[in-house]
N, C-alpha and C positions, 0 to 999 in steps of 0.2 A: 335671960339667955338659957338657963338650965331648962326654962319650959319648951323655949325653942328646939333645942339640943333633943329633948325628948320627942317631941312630934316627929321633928325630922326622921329619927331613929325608929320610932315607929310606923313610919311612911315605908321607907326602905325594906323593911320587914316584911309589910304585907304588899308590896310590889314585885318581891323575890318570892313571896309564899304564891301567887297568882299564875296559873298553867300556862304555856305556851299557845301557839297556837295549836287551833284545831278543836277548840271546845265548843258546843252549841251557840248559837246566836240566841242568847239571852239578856236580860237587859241585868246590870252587874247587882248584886247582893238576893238575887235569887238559885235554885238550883237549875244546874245544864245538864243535861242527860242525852249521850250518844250512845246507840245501842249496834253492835259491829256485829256482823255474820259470818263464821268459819265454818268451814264442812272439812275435808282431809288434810292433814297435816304428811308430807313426803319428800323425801328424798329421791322418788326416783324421777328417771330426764323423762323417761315415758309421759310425767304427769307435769310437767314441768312448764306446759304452757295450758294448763287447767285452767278453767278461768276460778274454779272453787276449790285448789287445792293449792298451801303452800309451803314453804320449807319450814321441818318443825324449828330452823333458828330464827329464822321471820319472826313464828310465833313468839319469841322469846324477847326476841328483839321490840317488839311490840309491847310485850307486856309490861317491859324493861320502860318503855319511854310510857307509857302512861302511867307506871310510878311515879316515872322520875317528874312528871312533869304537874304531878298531882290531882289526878285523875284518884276518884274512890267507884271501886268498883262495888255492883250492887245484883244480885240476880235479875232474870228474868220477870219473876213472881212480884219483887218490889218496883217494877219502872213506874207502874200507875200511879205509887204510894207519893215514888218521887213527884210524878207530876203532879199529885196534888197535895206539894206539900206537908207531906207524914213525915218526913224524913228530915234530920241536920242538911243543914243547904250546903252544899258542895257542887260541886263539876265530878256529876255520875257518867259511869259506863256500864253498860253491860254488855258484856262478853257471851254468843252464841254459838252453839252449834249444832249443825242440821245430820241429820242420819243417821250418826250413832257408828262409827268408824273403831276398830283398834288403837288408832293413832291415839284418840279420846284416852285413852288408859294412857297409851306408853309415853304417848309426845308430850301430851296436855297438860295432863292432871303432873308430875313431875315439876313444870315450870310453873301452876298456879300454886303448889304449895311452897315453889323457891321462894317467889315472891308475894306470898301472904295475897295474891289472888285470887278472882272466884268467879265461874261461868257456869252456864247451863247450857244440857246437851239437850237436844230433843231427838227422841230415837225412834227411826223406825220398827218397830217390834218384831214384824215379818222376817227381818234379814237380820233379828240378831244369830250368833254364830254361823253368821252365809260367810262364803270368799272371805275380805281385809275388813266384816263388820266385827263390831263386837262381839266377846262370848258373853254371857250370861256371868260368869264370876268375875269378871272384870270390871262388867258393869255397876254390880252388888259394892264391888269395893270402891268404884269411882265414887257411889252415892255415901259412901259410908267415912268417906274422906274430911268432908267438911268443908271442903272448899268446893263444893260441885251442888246442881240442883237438876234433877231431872226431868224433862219434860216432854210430850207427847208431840210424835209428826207421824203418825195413822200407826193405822198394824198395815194394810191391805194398801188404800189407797195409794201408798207411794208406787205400787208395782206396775199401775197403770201408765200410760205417757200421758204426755203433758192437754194433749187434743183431749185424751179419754177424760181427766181430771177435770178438764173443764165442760164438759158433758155432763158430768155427775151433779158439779155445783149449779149449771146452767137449769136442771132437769126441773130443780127444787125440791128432791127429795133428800130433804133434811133427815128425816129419820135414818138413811142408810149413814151420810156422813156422820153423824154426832153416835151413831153405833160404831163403827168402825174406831173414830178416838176415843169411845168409852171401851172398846176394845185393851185396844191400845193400854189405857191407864190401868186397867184391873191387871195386865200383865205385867206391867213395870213396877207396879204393888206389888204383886208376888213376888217380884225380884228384892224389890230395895226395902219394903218393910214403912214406905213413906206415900204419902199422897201425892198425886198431880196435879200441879194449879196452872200448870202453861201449855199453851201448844202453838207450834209453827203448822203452818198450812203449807202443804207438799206442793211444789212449785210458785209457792206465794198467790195460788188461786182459793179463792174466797170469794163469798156473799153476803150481803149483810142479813140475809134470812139465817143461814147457815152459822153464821157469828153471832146471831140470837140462841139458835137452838143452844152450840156447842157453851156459851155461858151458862144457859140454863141447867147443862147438863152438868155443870160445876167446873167450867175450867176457868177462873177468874180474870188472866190475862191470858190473849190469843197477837200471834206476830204474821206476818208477810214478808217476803223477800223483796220488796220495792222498797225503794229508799228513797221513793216523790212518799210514799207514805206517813203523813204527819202523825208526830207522838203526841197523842191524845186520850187521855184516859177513857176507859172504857170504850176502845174503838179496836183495831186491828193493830199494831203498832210495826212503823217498816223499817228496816234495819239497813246497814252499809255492807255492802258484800264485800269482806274481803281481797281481793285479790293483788296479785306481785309486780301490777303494770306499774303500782306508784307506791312511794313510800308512805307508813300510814299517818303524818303528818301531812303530807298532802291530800290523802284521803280526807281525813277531818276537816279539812281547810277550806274544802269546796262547798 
């Protein structure tokens, strides 16, 4: 009976320790890794029907349910590791962000140190200190937080549209893209004092020649904004946009 008693009790344990819904479709006693996509965090109604901006208590509320639900969060730089295994098996997240906003300082960085979380920003370089982006000592401190990982989404390239971006990658002149985010990294060096090992592709447009170069070029993991995009080590890895149409339990879910 007392052995009974104990199994039982032990069942119970690791049925309540087990996340909710919304964690990868993995087969159970290995790691799951969902890797989510945020760009501006706002309160204003102006931006309110963004499809990539949403209110900084979402964020919160977000972050709030993937503790609670036992989610461990992991940067950018480690999803590959996850996938292959390097890591304690868990049900990972990683937490993004594209362009490199103020909000990153004011909204973000606040609620991942509330709750002992941790994201990576990928910043466009061109537009730091432009309009609502970052300034440059904000940025400095976001990295020097400890809970933050910075990562590269161009200097230049993002300034083009969406047509032109993909002109560029279509052309196959690798050499201009993979200078452009080696741009990129040497300035957000100077800023943070830390190397780059990631980068989002500006509009989630990418080549598989171009995701040669830019590994080459030392960026260890590279991301896309598709989220048909399978997590696969050493490939492009695509991520969950975001957005306020649905709660992020339902996002996870689908």
């Amino acid at each position: 009976m007392k052995k009974q008693a104990i199994f039982l009790l032990t069942l119970v344990l690791t049925l309540f320790a087990l996340p909710a819904a919304g964690v990868a479709a993995e087969s159970y006693g290995k790691s799951s890794l969902t890797v989510l996509m945020y760009h501006k965090l706002s309160d204003d109604p102006a931006e309110a029907k963004n499809a990539f901006c949403v209110p900084p208590a979402v964020f919160e509320a977000d972050i709030r349910f993937l503790k609670e639900n036992g989610y461990s969060f992991c940067f950018a730089s480690e999803v590959d590791a996850v996938l292959n295994g390097e890591l304690p098996k868990a049900h990972y997240v990683a937490v993004t962000f594209d362009d490199g906003y103020e909000s990153d300082y004011f909204c973000a960085l606040p609620v991942l140190e509330k709750y002992g979380a941790k994201a990576t920003f990928f910043i466009v370089t061109a537009k730091i200190g432009t309009e609502d982006h970052i300034k440059q000592e904000h940025l400095a401190a976001l990295s020097a937080s400890g809970a933050v990982e910075i990562g590269s989404h161009s200097h230049h390239l993002h300034d083009k549209t969406a047509k032109e971006i993909r002109s560029v990658f279509d052309s196959g002149d690798v050499k201009q893209i993979a200078g452009d985010f080696q741009e990129n990294a040497i300035r957000l060096e100077a800023i943070t004092g830390k190397k780059v090992k990631t980068m989002s592709y500006p509009n989630g447009i990418w080549t598989k020649e171009a995701d040669k170069a830019l590994r080459a070029a030392g960026f260890s993991a590279t991301f896309t904004s598709d989220d048909k995009q399978t997590l696969t080590a050493g490939t492009p890895h695509g991520r969950i946009n975001r957005c306020v149409d649905f709660e992020l339990g339902e996002l996870l879910a689908k």
